[in-house]
N, C-alpha and C positions, 0 to 999 in steps of 0.2 A: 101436794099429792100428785099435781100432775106432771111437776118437773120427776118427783122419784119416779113415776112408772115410765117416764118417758128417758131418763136416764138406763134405767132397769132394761129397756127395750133396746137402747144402744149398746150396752152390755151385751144382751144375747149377741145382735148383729154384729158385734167387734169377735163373739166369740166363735159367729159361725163362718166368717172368713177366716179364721185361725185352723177352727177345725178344716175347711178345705184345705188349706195348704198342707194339714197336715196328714188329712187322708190321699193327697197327690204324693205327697214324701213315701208315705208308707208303699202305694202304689209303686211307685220304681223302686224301693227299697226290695219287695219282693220282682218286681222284675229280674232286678240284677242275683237275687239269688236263685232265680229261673234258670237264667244265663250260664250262670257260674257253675250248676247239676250239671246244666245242657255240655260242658266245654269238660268236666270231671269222667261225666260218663262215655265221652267222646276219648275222651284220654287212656279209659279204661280197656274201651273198647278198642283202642290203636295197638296197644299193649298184648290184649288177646290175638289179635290176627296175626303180629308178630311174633307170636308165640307160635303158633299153628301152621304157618309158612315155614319155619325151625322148625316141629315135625313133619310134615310133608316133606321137605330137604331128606331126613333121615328115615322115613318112609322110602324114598329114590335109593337111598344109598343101602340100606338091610335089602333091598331088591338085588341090586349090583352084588353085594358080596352073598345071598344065595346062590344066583347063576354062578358066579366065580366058585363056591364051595363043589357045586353040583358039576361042574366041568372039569373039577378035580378030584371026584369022587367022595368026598367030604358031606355026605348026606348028615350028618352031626350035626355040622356047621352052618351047613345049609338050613334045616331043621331052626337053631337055637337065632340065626338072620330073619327066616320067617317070623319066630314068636315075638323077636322085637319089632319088624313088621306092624305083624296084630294090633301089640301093646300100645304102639305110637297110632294107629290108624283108630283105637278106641278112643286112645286121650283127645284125636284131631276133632273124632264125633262129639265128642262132651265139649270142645271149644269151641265148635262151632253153633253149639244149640246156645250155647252162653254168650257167644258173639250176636247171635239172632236177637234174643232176651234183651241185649242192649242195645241192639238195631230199633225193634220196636218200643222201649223205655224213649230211648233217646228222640223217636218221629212222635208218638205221645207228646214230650216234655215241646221238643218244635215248635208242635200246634197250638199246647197252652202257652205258651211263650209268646208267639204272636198274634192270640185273641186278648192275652191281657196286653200287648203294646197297643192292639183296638181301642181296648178299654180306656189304658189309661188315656190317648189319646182324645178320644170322645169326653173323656174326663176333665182335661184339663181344657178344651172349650168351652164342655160347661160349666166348667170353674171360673173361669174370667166372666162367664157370663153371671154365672150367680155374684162373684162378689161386684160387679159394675152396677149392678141390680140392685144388693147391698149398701154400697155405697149412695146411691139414689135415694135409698130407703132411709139412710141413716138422714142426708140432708133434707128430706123431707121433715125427720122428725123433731130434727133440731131447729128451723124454720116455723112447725108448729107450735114449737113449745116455747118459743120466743113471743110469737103471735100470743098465744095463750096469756102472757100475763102482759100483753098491751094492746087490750083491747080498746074499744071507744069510750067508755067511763072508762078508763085507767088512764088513759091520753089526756083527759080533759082532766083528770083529779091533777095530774103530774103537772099539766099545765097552771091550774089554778094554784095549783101549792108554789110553783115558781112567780105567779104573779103575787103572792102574797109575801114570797120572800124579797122581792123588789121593793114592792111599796113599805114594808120595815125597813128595810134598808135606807131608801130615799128619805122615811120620817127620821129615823137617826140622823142621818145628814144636816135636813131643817134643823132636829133639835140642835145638834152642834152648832151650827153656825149661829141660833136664834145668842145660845148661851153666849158664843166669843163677842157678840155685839154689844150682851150687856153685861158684859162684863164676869159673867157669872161663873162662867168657865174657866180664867183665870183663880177665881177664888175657889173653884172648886177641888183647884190643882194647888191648892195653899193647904200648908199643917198646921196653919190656926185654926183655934178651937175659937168661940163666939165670945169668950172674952179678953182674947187676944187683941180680937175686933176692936172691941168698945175701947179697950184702954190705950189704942192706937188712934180711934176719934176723937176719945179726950185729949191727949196730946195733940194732935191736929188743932182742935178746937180752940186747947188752953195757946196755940202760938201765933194762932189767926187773932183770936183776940188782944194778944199782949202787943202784935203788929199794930193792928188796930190804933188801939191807945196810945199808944206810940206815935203813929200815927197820927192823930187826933189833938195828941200836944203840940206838938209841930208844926200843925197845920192853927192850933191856937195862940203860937206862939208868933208864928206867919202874920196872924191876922190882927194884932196887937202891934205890929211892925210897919202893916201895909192893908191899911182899911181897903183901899179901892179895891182888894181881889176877894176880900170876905162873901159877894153871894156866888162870885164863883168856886170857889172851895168847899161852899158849903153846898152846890150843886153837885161839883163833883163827888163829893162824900155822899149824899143818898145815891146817885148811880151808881157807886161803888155795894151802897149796902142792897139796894136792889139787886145786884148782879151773885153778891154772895147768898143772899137769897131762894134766887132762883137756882144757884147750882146745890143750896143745902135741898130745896124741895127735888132737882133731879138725881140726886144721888138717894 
């Protein structure tokens, strides 16, 4: 339970430096289309005043060719110079109010323009700040949560569970070696079954005794030949069967 909530909680943290970076994104995102109005309406505005300097020009020139009609008696002409006059000096008034309109759209847009570079400004310091923050947070919690399942009985369990995997370890060991000493190990690692055994002792047996006897003629045939070495022969023969003996009782 406590690794999930504490996963759960790194989660948020991963997600709220994501979302910073991505409300800084969004932030110059709309900056640049701040910009981009600001440079559009600018352009518009260029467009208007060059339009209105063109009438103004032709405002000068309907001037000139009144006096020139009036100096030639052409009051017609004169007359029809004036109305174009007029005409141009109206449209100059309607471009000018519309040049204004985007004078102050455009000082507007300006000011929004560089309170939101404040902003995001201010913004992206305390972006860095919060995710450093963040990041502090998150290694705290993972540091916690590590803590959390090694505590001091958990140390000592972990501990005593490896001492108890030694001391098996170590008894396997003994047992092995106890086995190779007596042999037991060797048979252990054989594919005889128990009466493989026995009919492999008989055998033994029936050839130590056929030895034997064999033995025993020979050595009665010896002593039929050569009396003086008969009590030693016959010494030697019980050391003999003391010896076979003892290794039938250690086997």
């Amino acid at each position: 339970m406590v690794k999930a909530k504490a996963n759960a909680f790194l989660n948020r943290r991963e997600d709220t430096g994501e979302m910073l970076d991505q409300n800084y994104e969004d932030m110059k995102d709309e900056l640049q289309d701040v910009k981009q109005g600001i440079s559009d309406l600018t352009t518009q505005k260029k467009r208007l005043e060059i339009q209105k300097r063109k009438m103004e020009e032709n405002v000068e020139k309907h001037n000139r060719q009144a006096r020139e009609a009036v100096q030639q008696d052409r009051d017609d002409l004169a007359e029809k110079a004036l109305e174009k006059k007029k005409s141009k000096m109206n449209q100059i008034e309607e471009l000018a109010n519309q040049i204004s309109e985007l004078e102050n759209t455009q000082e507007d847009l300006i000011s929004k323009k560089n309170k939101l570079k404040e902003h995001i400004d201010e913004f992206q310091n305390k972006k860095e700040v919060l995710k450093a923050r963040n990041k502090g947070a998150e290694a705290a919690v993972s540091v916690k949560e590590t803590m959390s399942g090694f505590g001091d009985e958990s140390a000592a369990r972990r501990i005593e569970e490896l001492e108890e995997d030694v001391q098996e370890a170590e008894a396997r060991s003994e047992a092995m070696d106890e086995l190779e000493e007596s042999g037991e190990f060797e048979s252990a690692l054989s594919d005889e079954d128990s009466i493989d055994k026995e009919l492999n002792n008989l055998t033994t047996d029936s050839e130590v005794a056929k030895e034997l006897e064999d033995l025993k003629n020979e050595e009665g045939i010896s002593t039929n030949t050569d009396n003086t070495n008969s009590n030693d022969l016959e010494e030697e023969l019980e050391g003999l069967e003391s010896e076979l003996a003892e290794e039938t009782e250690n086997n």
